[in-house]
C-alpha positions as CSV (number, residue, x, y, z in Angstrom):
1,X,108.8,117.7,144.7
2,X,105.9,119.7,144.0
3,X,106.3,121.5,139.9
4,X,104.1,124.3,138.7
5,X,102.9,124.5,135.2
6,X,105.7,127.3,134.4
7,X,108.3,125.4,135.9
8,X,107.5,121.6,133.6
9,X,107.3,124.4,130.6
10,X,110.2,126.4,130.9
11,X,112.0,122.6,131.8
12,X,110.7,121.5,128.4
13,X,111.3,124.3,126.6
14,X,115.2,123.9,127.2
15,X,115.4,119.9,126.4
16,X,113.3,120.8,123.3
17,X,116.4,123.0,123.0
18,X,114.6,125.8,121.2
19,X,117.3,128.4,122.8
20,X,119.0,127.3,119.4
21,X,121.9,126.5,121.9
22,X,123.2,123.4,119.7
23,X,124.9,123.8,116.4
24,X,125.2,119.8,115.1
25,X,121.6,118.7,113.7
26,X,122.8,114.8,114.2
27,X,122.9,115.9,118.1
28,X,119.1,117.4,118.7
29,X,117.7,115.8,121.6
30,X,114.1,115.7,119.4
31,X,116.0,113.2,117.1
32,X,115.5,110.5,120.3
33,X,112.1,110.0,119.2
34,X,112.4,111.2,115.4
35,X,111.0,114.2,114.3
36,X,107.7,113.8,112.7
37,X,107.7,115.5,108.7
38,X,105.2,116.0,106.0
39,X,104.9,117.0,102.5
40,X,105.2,120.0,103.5
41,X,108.4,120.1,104.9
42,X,107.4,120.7,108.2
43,X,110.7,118.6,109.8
44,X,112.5,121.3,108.4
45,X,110.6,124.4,110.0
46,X,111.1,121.8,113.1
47,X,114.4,121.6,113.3
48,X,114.9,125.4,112.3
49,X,112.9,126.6,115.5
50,X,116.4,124.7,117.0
51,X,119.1,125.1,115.1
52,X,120.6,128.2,113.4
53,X,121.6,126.5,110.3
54,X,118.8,123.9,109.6
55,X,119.6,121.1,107.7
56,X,117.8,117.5,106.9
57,X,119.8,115.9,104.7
58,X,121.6,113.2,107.0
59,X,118.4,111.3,108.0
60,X,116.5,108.7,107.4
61,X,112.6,108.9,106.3
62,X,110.2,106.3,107.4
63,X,106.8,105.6,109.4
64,X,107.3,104.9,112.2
65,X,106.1,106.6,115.7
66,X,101.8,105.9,115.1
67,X,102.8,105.1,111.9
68,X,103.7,108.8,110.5
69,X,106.6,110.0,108.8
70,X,109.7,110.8,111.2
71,X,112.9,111.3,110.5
72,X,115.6,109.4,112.2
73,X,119.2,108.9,112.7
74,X,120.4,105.7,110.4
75,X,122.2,104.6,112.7
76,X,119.4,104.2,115.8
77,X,117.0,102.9,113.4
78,X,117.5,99.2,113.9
79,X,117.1,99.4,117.5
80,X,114.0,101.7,117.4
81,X,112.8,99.3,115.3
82,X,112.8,96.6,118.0
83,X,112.0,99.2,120.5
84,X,108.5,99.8,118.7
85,X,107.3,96.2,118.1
86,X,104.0,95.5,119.8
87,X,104.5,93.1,122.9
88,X,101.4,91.6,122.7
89,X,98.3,91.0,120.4
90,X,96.2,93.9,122.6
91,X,99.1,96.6,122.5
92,X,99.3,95.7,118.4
93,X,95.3,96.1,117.7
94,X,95.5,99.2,119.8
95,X,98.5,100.7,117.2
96,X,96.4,99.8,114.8
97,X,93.4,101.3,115.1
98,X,92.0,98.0,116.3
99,X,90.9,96.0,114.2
100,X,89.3,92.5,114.1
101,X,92.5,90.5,113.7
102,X,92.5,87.7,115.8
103,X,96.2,87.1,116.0
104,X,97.7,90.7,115.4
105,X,101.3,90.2,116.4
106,X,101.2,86.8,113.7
107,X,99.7,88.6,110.9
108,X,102.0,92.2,111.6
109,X,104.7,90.3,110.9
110,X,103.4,88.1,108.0
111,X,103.1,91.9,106.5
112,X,106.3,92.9,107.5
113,X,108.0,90.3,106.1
114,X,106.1,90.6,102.9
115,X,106.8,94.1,102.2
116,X,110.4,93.0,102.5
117,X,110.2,90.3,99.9
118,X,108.5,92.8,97.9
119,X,110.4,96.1,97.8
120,X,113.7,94.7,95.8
121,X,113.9,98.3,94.0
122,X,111.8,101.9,94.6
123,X,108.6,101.2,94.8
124,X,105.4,103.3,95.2
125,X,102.6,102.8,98.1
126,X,100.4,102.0,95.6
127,X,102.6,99.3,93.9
128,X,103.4,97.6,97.3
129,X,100.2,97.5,98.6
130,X,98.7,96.0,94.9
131,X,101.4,93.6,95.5
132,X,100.7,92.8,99.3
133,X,97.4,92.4,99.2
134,X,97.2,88.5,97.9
135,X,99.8,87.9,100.5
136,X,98.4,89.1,103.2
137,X,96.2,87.2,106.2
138,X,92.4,87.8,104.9
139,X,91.3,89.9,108.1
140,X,93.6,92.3,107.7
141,X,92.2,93.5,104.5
142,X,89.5,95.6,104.1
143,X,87.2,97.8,101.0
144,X,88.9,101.0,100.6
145,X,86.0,103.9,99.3
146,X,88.9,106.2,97.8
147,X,90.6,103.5,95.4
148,X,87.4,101.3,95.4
149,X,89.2,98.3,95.8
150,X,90.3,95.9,98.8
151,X,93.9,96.3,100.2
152,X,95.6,95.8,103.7
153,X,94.2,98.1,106.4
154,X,96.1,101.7,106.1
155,X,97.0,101.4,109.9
156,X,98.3,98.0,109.6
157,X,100.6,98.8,106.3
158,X,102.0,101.7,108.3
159,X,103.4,99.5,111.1
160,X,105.0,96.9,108.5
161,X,107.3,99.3,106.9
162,X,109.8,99.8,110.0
163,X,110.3,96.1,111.2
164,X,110.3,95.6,107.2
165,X,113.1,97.9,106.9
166,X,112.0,100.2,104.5
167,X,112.4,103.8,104.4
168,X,110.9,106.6,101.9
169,X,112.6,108.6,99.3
170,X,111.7,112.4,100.4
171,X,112.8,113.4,97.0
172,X,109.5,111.6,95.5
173,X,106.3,113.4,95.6
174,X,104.6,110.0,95.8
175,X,105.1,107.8,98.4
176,X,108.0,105.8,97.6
177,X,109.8,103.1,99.3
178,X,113.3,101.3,99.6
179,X,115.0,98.9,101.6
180,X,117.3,99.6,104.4
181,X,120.1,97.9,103.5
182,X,122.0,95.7,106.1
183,X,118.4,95.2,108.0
184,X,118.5,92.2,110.5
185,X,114.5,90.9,109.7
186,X,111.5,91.6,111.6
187,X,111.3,91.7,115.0
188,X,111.0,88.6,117.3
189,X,110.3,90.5,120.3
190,X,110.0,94.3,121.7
191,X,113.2,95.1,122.9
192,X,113.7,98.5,124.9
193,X,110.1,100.2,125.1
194,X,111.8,101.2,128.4
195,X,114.5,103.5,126.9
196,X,111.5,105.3,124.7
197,X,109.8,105.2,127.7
198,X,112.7,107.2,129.1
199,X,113.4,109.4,126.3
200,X,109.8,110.2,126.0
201,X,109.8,111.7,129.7
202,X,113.7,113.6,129.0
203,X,111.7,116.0,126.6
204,X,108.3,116.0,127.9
205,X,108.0,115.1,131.3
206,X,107.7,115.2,133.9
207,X,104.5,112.9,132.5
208,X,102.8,109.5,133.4
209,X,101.6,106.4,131.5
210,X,98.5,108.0,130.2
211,X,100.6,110.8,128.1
212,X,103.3,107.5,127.1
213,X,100.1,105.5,125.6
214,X,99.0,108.6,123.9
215,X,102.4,109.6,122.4
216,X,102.9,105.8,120.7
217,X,99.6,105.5,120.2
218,X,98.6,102.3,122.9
219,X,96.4,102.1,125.4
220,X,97.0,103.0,129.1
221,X,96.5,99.1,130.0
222,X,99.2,98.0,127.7
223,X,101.3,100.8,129.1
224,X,101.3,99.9,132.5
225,X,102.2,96.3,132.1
226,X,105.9,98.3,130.4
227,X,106.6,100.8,132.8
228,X,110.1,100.8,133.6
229,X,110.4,99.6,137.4
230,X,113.5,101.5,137.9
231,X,115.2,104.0,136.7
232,X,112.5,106.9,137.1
233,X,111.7,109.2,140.1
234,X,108.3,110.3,140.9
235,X,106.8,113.9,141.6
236,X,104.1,116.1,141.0
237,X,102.8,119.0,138.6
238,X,100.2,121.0,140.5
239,X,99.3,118.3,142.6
240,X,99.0,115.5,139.5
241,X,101.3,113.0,139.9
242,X,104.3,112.0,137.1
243,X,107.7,110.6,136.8
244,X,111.1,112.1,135.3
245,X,113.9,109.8,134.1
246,X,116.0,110.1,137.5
247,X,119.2,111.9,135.6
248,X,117.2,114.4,134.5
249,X,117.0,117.9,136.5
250,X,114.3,120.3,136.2
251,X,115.9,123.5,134.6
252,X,114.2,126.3,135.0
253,X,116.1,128.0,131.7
254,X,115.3,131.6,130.1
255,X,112.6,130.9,126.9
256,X,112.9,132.4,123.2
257,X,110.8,135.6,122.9
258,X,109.6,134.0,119.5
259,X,109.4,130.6,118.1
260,X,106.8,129.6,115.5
261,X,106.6,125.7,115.7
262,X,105.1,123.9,112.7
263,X,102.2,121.5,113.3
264,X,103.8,118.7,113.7
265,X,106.8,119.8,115.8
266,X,107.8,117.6,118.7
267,X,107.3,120.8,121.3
268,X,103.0,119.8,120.3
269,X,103.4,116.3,120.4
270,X,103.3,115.7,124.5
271,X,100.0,114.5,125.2
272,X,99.3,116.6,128.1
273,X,97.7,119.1,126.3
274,X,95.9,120.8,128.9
275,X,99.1,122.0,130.6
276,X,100.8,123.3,127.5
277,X,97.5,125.0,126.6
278,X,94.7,125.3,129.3
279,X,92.2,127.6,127.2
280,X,90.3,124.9,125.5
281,X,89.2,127.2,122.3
282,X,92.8,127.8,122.0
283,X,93.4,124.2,121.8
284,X,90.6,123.3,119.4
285,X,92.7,126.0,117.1
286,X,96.3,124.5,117.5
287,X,95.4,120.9,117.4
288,X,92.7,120.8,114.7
289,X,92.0,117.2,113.4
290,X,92.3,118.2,110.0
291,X,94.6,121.6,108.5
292,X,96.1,121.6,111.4
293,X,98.2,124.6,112.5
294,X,101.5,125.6,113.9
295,X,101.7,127.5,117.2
296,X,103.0,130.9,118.4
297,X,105.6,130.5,121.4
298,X,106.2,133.8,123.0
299,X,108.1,133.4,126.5
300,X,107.5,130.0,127.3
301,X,103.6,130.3,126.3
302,X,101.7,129.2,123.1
303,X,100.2,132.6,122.1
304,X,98.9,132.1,119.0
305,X,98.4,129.9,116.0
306,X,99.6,130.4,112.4
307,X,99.7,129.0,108.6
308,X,102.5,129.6,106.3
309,X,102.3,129.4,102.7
310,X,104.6,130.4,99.6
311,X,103.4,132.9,97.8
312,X,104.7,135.0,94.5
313,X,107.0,132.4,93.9
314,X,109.4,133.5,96.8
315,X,108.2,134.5,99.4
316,X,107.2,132.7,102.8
317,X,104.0,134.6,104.1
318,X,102.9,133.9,107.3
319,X,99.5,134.3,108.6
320,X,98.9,134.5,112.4
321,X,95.5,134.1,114.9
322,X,97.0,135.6,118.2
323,X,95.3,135.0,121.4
324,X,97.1,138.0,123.3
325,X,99.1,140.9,122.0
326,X,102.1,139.4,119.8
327,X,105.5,140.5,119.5
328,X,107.0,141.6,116.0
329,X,106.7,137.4,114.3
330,X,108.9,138.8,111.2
331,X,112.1,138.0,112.1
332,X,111.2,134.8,113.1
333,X,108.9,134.4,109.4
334,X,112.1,135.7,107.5
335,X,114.4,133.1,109.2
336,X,111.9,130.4,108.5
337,X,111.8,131.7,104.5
338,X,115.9,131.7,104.7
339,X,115.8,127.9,106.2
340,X,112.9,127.3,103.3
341,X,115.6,128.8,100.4
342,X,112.9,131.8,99.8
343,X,114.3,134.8,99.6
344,X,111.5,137.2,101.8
345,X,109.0,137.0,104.0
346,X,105.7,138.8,105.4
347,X,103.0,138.9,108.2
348,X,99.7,139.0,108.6
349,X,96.7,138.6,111.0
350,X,93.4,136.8,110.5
C-alpha cells in the first residue's frame, strides 16, 4: 500500500480525534501517550481542540515523555512507568542529553530512588534537588550558571521523577512534587516499549523508527534494537517506507474547518515534520525553539500559526500569522476563551 501525504493526514487527523467525536476526556486516544501541558495551560487548549466540554481535572501531572510535563491517566501510570525505563546505558545517556555517566542505568536509579526517600510531603524542585544533590553519584552533577551552584543534571532529574513515583501539584505555581501513593519502586527493567511503540504509530503513523527515537527522545540505534517484530504491517507514504500497528485502518475521514492547536498539542508532536508541514519557513514559525507557537488547522492543513494571550482581565485574544487566506478563527478563539473560563474573545493578524 502506497499512502499520499493527504491520505496519512486526514488518517491522523481522525485518531487525533479532533472531529470532537468523543464526549468522555478519560477516553481520548492522545491520553495513550499523555498529553504534554505547561504553565500555561496548554493541555487544556489540547484537549479542547477534542472535546466539547474540556476538562482536566481527573489526571495525573508528571514528567515524563523527554522528561516534560504530561498528563496521564492514574491508573496507566505504573506501567508507563516501566514502559519508559531506559534498556540500556546508551538509550539512558541519549534521554538524557548524554552525558558523561559511565554507568547511566546505575546512577538513574540511584536518583530515582533518592527522590523517593526524599519527597515524604510536597516539596518544591528546588528543595528536592538541594536535598539530592549530596546523594547523588558525582558525575551526574554539574555547575548550574542560573542558581550558581552544583546540583544533578536538569535532564537526569527529569527522568527520576516517574520511576520515583512522583507527580506535580498543577495547583502550585512552583514546581511542586508528591508521591504516588501505592507506587511499586523503580524499575528493574523496561517492560512494554513495544505497546508505546504501537501507540505511538495508532496516532501518528503510519511512521518508522527514526520518528519513534525522536518522539521519546532516543536514538535511532537504540530504537532498532526495540522494534516490535510482530504485530506491525509495513507500507509506504509517497514512496518512504513506514509501519502501522496491523489493527489499525487508514481512514480517510472528513477534517474540522478550524482547529487552533496549542504548541504543545500531540497533533505537532509526530516527528515527521516535513509531511505535516513541507514549507520550511512555515515550519521554522510553528516549531520555534524558544516562544513557540500554536498552529492553524484549516481542512486537514496547518495554515497558520498563532499566540493567545489574556487580556483586560477577560478576554482570550488571539493573534494569528496565516500562510494562506484564513477562514473566520473567532468561533474557534471564543470556544477556546469559554474552555479557559473567560468570558470573550477577539482576533487579530500580525
Amino acid at each position: 500500500m502506497d499512502l499520499t501525504r493527504q491520505q496519512v493526514l486526514l488518517h491522523r487527523i481522525h485518531q487525533h480525534e479532533l472531529d470532537r467525536r468523543t464526549g468522555d476526556a478519560t477516553e481520548l486516544a492522545v491520553l495513550s501517550l499523555g498529553v504534554q501541558d505547561n504553565t500555561s495551560g496548554s493541555a487544556l487548549l489540547s484537549f479542547a481542540a477534542r472535546l466539547a466540554e474540556p476538562e482536566v481535572d481527573d489526571f495525573v501531572l508528571t514528567w515524563s515523555v523527554r522528561g516534560a510535563p504530561h498528563l496521564h491517566r492514574a491508573g496507566e501510570l505504573k506501567a508507563f512507568s516501566r514502559a519508559l525505563w531506559p534498556w540500556s546505558d546508551a538509550d539512558a545517556r541519549a534521554r538524557a542529553s548524554r552525558p558523561k555517566v559511565d554507568d547511566m542505568l546505575a546512577s538513574l536509579r540511584h536518583i530515582a530512588t533518592a527522590m523517593r526517600s526524599i519527597v515524604t510531603k510536597p516539596m518544591t524542585k528546588g528543595e528536592v534537588s538541594a536535598a539530592l544533590t549530596p546523594l547523588a553519584p558525582k558525575q551526574t552533577i554539574e555547575p548550574c550558571r542560573g542558581c550558581g551552584t552544583e546540583h544533578v543534571s536538569d535532564p537526569i532529574f527529569r527522568l527520576g521523577a516517574l520511576p520515583a513515583g512522583l507527580r506535580i501539584l498543577p495547583e502550585e505555581k512552583t514546581v511542586t512534587f508528591e508521591r504516588v501513593h501505592g507506587w511499586p519502586g523503580v524499575p528493574r527493567r523496561t517492560a512494554g516499549f513495544d505497546e508505546l511503540v504501537h501507540r505511538y504509530l495508532t496516532l501518528h503513523g503510519p511512521a518508522g523508527p527514526s520518528e519513534v527515537a525522536g518522539y521519546f527522545g532516543t536514538t535511532l540505534r537504540e530504537t532498532r534494537k526495540q522494534w516490535p517484530s510482530e504485530g506491525l504491517a509495513e507500507v509506504t507514504v509517497e514512496g518512504r517506507q513506514a509501519w502501522l500497528p496491523e489493527d489499525v485502518e487508514i481512514v480517510d475521514a472528513e477534517p474540522p474547518e478550524v482547529r487552533l492547536l496549542p504548541p504543545t498539542d500531540p497533533y505537532l508532536q509526530a516527528r515527521d515534520r516535513d509531511l505535516l508541514l513541507p514549507d520550511k519557513a512555515a515550519q521554522k514559525d510553528v516549531f520555534r525553539v524558544l516562544g513557540r507557537r500554536g498552529a492553524i488547522l484549516v481542512d486537514g492543513e496547518i495554515a497558520g500559526s498563532w499566540q493567545g494571550r489574556v487580556v483586560s482581565g477577560n478576554r482570550f485574544e488571539v493573534t494569528a500569522t496565516p500562510y494562506r487566506p484564513l477562514p473566520d478563527l473567532l468561533p474557534e478563539a471564543q470556544f477556546l476563551a469559554q474552555a479557559k473560563g473567560l468570558d470573550d474573545a477577539s482576533v487579530k493578524s500580525d
